[in-house]
KEMI-98492 format. One record per residue: x negated, y, z negated of N, C-alpha, C, O in turn; residue number from 1; residue in one letter. Coordinates in pm, whole numbers, padded with zeros to 5 digits. Each point is the difference from the previous one (the first is absolute). Layout:
BEGIN
<rec><n_X>X</n_X><n_Y>Y</n_Y><n_Z>Z</n_Z><ca_X>X</ca_X><ca_Y>Y</ca_Y><ca_Z>Z</ca_Z><c_X>X</c_X><c_Y>Y</c_Y><c_Z>Z</c_Z><o_X>X</o_X><o_Y>Y</o_Y><o_Z>Z</o_Z><k>NUM</k><r>A</r></rec>
...
This chain:
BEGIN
<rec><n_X>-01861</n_X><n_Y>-07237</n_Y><n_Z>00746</n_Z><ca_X>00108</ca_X><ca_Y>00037</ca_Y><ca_Z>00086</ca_Z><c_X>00120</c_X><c_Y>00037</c_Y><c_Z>-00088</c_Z><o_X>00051</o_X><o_Y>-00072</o_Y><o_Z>-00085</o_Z><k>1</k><r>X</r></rec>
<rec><n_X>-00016</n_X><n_Y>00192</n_Y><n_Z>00119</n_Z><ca_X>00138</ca_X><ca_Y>00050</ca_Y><ca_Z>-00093</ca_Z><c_X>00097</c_X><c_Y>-00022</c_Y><c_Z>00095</c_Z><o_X>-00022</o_X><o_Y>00041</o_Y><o_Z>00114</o_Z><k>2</k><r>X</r></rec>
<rec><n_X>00164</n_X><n_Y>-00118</n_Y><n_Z>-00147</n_Z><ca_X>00112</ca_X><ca_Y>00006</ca_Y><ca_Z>00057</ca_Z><c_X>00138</c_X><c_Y>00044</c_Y><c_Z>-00093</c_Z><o_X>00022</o_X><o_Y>-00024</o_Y><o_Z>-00119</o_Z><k>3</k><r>X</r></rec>
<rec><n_X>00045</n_X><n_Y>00081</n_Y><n_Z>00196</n_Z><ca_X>00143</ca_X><ca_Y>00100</ca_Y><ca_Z>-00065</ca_Z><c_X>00077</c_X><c_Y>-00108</c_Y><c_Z>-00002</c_Z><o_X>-00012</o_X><o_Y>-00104</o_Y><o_Z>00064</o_Z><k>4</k><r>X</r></rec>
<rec><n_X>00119</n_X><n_Y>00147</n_Y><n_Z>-00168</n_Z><ca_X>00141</ca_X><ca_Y>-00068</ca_Y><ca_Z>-00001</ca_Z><c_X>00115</c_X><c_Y>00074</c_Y><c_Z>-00085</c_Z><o_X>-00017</o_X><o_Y>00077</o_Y><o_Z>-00095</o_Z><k>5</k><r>X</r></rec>
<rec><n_X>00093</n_X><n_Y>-00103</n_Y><n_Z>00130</n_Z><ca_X>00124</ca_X><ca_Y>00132</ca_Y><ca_Z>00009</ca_Z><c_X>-00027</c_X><c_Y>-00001</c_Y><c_Z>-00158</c_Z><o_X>-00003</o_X><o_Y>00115</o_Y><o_Z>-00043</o_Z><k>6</k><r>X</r></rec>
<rec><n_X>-00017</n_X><n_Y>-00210</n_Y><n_Z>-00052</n_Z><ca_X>-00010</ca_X><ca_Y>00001</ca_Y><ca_Z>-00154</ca_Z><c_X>-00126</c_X><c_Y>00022</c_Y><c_Z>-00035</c_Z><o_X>00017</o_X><o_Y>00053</o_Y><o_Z>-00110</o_Z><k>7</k><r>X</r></rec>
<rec><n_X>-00134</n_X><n_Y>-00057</n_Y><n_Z>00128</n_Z><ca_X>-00130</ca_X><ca_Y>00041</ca_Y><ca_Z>00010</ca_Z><c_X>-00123</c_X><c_Y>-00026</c_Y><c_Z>00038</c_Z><o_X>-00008</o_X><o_Y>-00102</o_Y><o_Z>00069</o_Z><k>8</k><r>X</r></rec>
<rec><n_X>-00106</n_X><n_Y>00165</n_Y><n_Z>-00091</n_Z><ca_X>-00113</ca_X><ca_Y>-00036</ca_Y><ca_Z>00107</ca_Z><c_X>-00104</c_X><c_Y>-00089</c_Y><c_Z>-00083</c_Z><o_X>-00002</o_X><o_Y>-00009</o_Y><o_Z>-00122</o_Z><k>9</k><r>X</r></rec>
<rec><n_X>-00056</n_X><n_Y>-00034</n_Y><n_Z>00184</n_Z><ca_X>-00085</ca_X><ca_Y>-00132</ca_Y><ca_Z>-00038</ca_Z><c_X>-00101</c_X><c_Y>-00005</c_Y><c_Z>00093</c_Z><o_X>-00004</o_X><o_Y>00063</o_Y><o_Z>00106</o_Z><k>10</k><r>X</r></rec>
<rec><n_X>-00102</n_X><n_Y>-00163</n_Y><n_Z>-00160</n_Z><ca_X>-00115</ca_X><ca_Y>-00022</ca_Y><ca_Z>00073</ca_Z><c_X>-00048</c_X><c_Y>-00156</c_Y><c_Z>-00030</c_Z><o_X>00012</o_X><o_Y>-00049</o_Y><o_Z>-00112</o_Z><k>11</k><r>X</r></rec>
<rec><n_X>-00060</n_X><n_Y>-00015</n_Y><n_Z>00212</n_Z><ca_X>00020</ca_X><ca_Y>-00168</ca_Y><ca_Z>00064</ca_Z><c_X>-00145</c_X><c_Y>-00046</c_Y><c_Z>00003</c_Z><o_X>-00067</o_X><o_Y>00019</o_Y><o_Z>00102</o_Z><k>12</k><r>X</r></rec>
<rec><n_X>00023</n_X><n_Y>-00069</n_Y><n_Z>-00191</n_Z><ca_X>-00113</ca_X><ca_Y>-00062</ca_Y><ca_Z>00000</ca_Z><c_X>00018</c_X><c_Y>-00174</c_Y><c_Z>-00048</c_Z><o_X>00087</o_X><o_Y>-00056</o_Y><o_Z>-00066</o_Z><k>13</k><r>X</r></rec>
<rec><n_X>-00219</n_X><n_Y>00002</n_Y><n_Z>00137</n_Z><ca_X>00045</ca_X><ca_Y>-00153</ca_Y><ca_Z>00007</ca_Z><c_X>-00103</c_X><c_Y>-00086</c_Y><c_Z>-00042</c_Z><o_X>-00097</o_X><o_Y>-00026</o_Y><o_Z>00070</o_Z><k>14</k><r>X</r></rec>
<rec><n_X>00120</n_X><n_Y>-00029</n_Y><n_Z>-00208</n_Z><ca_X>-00112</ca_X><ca_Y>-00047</ca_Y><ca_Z>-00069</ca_Z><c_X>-00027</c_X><c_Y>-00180</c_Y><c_Z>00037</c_Z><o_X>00062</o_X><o_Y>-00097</o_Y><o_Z>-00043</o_Z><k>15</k><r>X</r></rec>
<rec><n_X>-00152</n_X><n_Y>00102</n_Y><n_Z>00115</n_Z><ca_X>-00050</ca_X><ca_Y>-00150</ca_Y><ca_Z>00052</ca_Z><c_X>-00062</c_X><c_Y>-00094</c_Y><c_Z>-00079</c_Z><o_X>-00026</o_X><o_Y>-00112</o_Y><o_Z>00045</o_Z><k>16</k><r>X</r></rec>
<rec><n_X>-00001</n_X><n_Y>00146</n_Y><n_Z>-00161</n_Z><ca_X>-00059</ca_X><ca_Y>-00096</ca_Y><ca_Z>-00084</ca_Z><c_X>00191</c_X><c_Y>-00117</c_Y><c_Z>-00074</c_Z><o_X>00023</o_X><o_Y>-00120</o_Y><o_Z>-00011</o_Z><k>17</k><r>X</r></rec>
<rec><n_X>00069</n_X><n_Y>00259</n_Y><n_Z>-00020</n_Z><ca_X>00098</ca_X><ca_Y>-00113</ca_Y><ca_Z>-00058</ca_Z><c_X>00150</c_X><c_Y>00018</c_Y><c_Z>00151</c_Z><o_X>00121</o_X><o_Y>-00020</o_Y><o_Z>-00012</o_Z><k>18</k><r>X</r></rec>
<rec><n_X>-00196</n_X><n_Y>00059</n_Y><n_Z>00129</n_Z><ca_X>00103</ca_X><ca_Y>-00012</ca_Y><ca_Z>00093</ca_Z><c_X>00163</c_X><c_Y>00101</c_Y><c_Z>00023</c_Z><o_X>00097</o_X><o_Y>-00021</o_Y><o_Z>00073</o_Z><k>19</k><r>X</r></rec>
<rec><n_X>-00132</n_X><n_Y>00142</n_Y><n_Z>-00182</n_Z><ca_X>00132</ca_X><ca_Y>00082</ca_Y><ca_Z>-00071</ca_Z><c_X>-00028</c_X><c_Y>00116</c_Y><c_Z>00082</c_Z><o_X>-00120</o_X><o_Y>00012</o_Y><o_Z>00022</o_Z><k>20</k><r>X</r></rec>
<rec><n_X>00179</n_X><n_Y>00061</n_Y><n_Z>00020</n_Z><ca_X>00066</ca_X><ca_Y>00095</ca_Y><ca_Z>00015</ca_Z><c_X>00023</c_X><c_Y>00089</c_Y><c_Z>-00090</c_Z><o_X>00086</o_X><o_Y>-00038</o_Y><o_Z>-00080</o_Z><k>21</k><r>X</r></rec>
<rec><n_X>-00148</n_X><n_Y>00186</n_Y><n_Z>00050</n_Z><ca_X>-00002</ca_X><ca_Y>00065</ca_Y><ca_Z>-00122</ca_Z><c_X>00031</c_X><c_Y>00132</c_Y><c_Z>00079</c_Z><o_X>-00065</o_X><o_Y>00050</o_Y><o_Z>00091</o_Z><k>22</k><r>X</r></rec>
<rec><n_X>00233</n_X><n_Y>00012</n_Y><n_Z>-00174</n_Z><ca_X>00047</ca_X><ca_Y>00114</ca_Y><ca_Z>00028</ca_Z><c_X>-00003</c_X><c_Y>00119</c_Y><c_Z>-00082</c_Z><o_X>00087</o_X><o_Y>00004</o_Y><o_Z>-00086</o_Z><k>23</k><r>X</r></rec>
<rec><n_X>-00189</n_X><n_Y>00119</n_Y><n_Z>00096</n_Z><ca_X>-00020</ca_X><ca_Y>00068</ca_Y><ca_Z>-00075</ca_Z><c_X>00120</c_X><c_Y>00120</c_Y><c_Z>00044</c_Z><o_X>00022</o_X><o_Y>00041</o_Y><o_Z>00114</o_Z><k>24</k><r>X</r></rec>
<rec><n_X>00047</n_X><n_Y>-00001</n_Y><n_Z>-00242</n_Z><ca_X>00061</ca_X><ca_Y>00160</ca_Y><ca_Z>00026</ca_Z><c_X>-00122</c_X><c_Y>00074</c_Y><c_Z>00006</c_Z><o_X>-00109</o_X><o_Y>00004</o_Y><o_Z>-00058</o_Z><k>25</k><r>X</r></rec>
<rec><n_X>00201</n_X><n_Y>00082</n_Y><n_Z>00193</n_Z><ca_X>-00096</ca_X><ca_Y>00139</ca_Y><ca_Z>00040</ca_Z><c_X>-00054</c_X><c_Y>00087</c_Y><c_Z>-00135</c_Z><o_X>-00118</o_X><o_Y>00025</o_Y><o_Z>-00024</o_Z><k>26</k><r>X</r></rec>
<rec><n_X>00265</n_X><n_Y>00024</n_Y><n_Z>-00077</n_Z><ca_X>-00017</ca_X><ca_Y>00065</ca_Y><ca_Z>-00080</ca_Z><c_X>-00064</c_X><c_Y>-00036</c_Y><c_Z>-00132</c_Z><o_X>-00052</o_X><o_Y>00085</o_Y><o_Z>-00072</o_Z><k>27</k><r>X</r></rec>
<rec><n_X>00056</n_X><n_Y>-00183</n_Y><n_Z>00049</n_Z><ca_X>-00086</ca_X><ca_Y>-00069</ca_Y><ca_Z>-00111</ca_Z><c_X>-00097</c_X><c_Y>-00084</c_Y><c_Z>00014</c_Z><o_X>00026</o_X><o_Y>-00095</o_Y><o_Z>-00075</o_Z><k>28</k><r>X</r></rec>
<rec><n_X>-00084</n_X><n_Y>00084</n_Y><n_Z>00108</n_Z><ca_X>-00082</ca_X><ca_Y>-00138</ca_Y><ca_Z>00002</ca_Z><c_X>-00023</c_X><c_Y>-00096</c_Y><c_Z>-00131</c_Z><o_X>-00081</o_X><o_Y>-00092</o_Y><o_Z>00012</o_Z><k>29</k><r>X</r></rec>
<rec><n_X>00129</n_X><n_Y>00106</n_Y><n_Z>-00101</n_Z><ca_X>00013</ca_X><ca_Y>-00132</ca_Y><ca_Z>-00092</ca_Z><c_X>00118</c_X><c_Y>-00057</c_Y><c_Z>00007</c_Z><o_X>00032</o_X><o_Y>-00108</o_Y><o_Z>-00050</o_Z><k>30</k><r>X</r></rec>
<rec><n_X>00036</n_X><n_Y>00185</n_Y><n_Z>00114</n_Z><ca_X>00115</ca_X><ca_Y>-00085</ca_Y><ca_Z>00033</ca_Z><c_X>00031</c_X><c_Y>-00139</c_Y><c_Z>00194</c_Z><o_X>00030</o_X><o_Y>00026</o_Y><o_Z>00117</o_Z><k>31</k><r>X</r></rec>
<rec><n_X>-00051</n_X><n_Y>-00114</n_Y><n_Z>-00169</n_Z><ca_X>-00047</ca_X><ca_Y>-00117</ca_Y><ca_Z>00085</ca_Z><c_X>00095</c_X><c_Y>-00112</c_Y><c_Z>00057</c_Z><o_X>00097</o_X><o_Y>00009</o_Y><o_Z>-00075</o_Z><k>32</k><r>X</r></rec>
<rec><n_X>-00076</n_X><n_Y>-00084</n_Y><n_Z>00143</n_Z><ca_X>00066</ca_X><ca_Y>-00124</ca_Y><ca_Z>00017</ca_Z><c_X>-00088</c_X><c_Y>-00051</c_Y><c_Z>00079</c_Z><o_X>-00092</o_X><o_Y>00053</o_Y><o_Z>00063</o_Z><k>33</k><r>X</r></rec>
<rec><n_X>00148</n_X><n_Y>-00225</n_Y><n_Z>-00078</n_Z><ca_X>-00090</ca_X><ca_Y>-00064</ca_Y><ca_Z>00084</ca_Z><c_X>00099</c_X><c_Y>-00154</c_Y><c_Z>00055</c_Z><o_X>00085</o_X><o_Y>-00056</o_Y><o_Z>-00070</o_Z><k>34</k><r>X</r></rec>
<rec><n_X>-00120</n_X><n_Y>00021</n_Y><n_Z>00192</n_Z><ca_X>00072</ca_X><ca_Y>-00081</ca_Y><ca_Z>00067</ca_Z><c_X>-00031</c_X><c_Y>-00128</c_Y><c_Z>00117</c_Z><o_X>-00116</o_X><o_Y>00009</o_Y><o_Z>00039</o_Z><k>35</k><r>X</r></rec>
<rec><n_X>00169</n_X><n_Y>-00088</n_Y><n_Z>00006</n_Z><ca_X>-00092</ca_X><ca_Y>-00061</ca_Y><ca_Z>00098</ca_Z><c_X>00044</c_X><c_Y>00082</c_Y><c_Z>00149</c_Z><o_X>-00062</o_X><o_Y>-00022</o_Y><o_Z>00104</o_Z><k>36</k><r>X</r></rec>
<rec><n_X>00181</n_X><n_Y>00121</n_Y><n_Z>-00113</n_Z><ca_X>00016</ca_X><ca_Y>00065</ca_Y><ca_Z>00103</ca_Z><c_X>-00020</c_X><c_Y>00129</c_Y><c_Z>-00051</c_Z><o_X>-00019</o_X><o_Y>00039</o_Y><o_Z>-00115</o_Z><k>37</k><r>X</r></rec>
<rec><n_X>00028</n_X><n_Y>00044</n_Y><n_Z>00261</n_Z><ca_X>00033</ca_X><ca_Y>00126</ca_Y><ca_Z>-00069</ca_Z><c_X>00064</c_X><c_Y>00078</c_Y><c_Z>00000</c_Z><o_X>-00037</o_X><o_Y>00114</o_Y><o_Z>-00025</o_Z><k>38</k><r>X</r></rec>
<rec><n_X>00162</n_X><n_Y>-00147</n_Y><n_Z>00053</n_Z><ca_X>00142</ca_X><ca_Y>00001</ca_Y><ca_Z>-00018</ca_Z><c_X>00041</c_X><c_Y>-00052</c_Y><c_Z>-00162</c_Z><o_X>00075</o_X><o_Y>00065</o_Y><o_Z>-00073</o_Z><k>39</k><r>X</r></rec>
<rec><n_X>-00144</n_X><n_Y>-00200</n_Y><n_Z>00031</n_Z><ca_X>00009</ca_X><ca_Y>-00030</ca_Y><ca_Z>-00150</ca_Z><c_X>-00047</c_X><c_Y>00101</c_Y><c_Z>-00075</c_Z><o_X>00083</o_X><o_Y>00082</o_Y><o_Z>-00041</o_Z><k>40</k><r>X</r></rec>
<rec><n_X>-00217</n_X><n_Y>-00065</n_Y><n_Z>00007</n_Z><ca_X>-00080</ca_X><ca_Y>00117</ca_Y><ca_Z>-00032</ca_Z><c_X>00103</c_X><c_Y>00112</c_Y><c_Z>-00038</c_Z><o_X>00023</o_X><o_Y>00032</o_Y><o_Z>-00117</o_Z><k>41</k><r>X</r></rec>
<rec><n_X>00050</n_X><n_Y>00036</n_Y><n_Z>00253</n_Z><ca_X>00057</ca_X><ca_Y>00119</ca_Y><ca_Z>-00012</ca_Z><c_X>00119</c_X><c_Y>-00019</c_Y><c_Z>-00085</c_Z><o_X>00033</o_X><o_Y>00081</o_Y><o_Z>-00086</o_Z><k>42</k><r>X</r></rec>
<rec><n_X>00023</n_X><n_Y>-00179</n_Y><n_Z>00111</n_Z><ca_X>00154</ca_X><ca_Y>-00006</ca_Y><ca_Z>-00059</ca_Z><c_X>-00056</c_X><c_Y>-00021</c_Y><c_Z>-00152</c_Z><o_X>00041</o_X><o_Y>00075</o_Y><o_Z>-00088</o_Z><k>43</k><r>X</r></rec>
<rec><n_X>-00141</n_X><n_Y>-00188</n_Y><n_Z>00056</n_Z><ca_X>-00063</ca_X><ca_Y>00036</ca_Y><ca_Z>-00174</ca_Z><c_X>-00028</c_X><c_Y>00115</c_Y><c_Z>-00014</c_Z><o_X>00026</o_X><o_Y>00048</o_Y><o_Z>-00111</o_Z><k>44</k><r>X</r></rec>
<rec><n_X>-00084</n_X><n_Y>00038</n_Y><n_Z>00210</n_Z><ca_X>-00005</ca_X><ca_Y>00145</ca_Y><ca_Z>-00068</ca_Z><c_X>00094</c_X><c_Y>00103</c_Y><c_Z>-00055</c_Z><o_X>00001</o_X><o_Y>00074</o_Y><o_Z>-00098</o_Z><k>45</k><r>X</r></rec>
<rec><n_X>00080</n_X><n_Y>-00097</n_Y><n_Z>00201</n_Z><ca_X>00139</ca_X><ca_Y>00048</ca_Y><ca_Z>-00020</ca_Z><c_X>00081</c_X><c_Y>-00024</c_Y><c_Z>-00137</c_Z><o_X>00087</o_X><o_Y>00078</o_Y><o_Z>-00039</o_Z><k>46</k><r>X</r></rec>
<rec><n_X>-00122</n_X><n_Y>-00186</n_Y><n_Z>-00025</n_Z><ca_X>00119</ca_X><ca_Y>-00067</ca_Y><ca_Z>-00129</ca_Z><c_X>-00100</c_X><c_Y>00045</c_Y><c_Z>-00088</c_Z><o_X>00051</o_X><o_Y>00059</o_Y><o_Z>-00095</o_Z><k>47</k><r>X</r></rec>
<rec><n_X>-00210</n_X><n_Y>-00067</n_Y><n_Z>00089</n_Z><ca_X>-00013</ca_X><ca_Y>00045</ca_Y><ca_Z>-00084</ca_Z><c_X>-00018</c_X><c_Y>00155</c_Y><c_Z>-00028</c_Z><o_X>-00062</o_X><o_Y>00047</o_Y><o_Z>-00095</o_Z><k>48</k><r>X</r></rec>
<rec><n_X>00130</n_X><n_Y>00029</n_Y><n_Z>00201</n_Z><ca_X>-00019</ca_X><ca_Y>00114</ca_Y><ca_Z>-00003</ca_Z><c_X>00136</c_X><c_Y>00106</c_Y><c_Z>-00138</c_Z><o_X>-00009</o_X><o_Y>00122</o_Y><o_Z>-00014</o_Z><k>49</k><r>X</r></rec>
């Protein structure tokens, strides 16, 4: 599932083995965050962007 945000697009996948939340940029995909929300997730994506 891809969702927009006024700073950029990402995609929301949810890894059940360690319970995280993993936010991929649309435009890169090695570029990643991960969170127990996914709202966390995004905002790590964001700083390390």
């Amino acid at each position: 599932m891809t969702f927009y945000n006024t700073d950029l697009q990402y995609r929301v996948t949810l890894n059940t083995n360690l319970n995280l939340f993993v936010v991929f940029d649309k435009t890169n995909e090695n570029h990643f965050a991960t969170g127990v929300t996914i709202e966390q997730a995004v905002n790590e994506l964001k700083k390390s962007a």
